[in-house]
Short mmCIF file of the C-alpha atoms (twelve columns), coordinates in Angstrom:
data_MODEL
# 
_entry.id   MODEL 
# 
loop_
_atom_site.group_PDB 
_atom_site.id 
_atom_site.type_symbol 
_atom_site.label_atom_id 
_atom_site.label_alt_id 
_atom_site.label_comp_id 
_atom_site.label_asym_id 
_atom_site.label_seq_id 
_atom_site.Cartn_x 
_atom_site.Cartn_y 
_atom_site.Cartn_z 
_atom_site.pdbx_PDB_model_num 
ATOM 1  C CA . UNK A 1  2.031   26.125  -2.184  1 
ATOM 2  C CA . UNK A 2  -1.060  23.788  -2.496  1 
ATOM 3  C CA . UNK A 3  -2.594  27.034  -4.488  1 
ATOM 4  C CA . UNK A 4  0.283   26.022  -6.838  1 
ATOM 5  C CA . UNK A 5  -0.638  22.400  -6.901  1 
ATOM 6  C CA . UNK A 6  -3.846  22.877  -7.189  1 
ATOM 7  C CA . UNK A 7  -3.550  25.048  -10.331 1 
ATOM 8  C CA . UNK A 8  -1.296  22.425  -11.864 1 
ATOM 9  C CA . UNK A 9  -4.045  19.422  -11.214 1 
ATOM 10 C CA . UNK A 10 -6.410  21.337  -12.615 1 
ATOM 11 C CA . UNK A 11 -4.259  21.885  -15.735 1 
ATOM 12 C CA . UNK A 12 -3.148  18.299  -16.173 1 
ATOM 13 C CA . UNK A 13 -6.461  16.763  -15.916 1 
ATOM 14 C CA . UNK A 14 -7.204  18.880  -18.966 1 
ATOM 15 C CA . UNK A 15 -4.741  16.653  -21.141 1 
ATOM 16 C CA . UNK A 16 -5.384  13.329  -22.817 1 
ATOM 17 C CA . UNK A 17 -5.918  10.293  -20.346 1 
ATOM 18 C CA . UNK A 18 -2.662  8.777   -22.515 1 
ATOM 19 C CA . UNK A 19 -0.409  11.965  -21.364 1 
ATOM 20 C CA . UNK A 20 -2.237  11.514  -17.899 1 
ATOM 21 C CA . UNK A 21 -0.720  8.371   -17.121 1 
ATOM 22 C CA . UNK A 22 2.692   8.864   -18.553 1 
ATOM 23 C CA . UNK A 23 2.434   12.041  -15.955 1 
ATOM 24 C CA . UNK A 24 1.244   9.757   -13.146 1 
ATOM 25 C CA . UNK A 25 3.636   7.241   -13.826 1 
ATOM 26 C CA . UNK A 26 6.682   9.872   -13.897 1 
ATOM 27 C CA . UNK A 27 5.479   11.330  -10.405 1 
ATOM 28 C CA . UNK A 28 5.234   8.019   -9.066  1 
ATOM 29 C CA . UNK A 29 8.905   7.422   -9.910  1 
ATOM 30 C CA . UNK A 30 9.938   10.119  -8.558  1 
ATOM 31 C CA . UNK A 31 9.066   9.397   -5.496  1 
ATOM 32 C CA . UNK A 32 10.403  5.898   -5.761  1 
ATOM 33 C CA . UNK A 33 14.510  7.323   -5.012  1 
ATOM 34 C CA . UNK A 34 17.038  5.670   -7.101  1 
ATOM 35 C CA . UNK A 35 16.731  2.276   -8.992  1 
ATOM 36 C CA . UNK A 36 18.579  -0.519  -7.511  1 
ATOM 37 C CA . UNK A 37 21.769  -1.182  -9.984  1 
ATOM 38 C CA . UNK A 38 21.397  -4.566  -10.149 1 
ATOM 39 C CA . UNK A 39 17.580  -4.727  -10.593 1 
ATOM 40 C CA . UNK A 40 17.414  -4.504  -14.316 1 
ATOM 41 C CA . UNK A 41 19.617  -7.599  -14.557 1 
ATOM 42 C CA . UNK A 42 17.838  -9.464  -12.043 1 
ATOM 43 C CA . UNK A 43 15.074  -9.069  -14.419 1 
ATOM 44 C CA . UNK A 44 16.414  -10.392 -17.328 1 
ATOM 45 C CA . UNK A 45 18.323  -13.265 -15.852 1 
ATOM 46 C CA . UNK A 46 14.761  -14.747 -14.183 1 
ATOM 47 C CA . UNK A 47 12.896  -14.295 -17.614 1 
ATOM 48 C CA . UNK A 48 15.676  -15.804 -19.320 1 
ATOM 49 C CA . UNK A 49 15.162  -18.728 -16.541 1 
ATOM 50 C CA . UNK A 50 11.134  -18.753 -16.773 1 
ATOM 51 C CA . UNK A 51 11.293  -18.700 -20.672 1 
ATOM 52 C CA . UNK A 52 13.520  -21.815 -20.454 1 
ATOM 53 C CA . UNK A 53 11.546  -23.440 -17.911 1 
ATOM 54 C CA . UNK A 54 8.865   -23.252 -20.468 1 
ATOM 55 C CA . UNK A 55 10.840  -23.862 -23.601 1 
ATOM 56 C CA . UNK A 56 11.906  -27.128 -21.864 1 
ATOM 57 C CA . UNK A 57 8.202   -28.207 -20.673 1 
ATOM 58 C CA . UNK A 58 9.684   -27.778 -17.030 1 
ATOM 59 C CA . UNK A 59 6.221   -26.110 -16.073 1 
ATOM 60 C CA . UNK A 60 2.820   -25.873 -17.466 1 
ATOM 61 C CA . UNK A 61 1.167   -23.029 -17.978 1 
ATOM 62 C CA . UNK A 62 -2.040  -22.500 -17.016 1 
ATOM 63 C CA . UNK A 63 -5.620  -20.926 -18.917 1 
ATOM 64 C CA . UNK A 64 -6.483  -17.433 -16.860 1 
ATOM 65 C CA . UNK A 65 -9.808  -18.413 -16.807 1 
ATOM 66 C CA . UNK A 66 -8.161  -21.913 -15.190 1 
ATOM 67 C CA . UNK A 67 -6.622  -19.689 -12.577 1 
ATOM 68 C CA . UNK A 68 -9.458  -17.477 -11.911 1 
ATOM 69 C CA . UNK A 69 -12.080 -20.541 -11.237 1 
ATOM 70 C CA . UNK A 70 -9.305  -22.171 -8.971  1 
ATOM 71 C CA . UNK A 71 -8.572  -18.465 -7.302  1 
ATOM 72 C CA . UNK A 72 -12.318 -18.290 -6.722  1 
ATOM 73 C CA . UNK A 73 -12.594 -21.416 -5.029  1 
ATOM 74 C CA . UNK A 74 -10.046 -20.790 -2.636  1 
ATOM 75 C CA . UNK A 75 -11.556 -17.201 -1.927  1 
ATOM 76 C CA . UNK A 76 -14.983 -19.166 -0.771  1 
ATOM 77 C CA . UNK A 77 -13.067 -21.255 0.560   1 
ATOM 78 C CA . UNK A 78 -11.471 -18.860 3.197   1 
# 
């Protein structure tokens, strides 16, 4: 069997690096089992809730390079 596998590595790395990870990604799901039923309106029901938290000026968002220094300092921190 891993003669097999082996055979079809060595085939897909041979494609594009774009096909590559849509393979990887597929795999990976497959070994994920089945999607939660609910999960995919769980989603949309907390972006809804972020995006209004934002629209309303609820939170502030932050610069990444904001979060990265203040990341940083609690890494040296530590």
């Amino acid at each position: 069997m891993m003669t097999a596998a082996h055979t079809l590595r060595d085939a897909v790395l041979q494609l594009p690096e774009e096909d590559r990870a849509w393979l990887a990604a597929e795999i990976l799901a497959s070994l994920e089992g089945p999607a939660d039923a609910g999960v995919e309106a769980a989603w949309e029901e907390e972006i809804d809730r972020r995006v209004a938290e934002i629209e309303s000026g609820a939170v502030e968002l932050l610069d990444w390079q904001v979060v990265k220094a203040q990341l940083a300092e609690k890494l040296h921190k530590s």
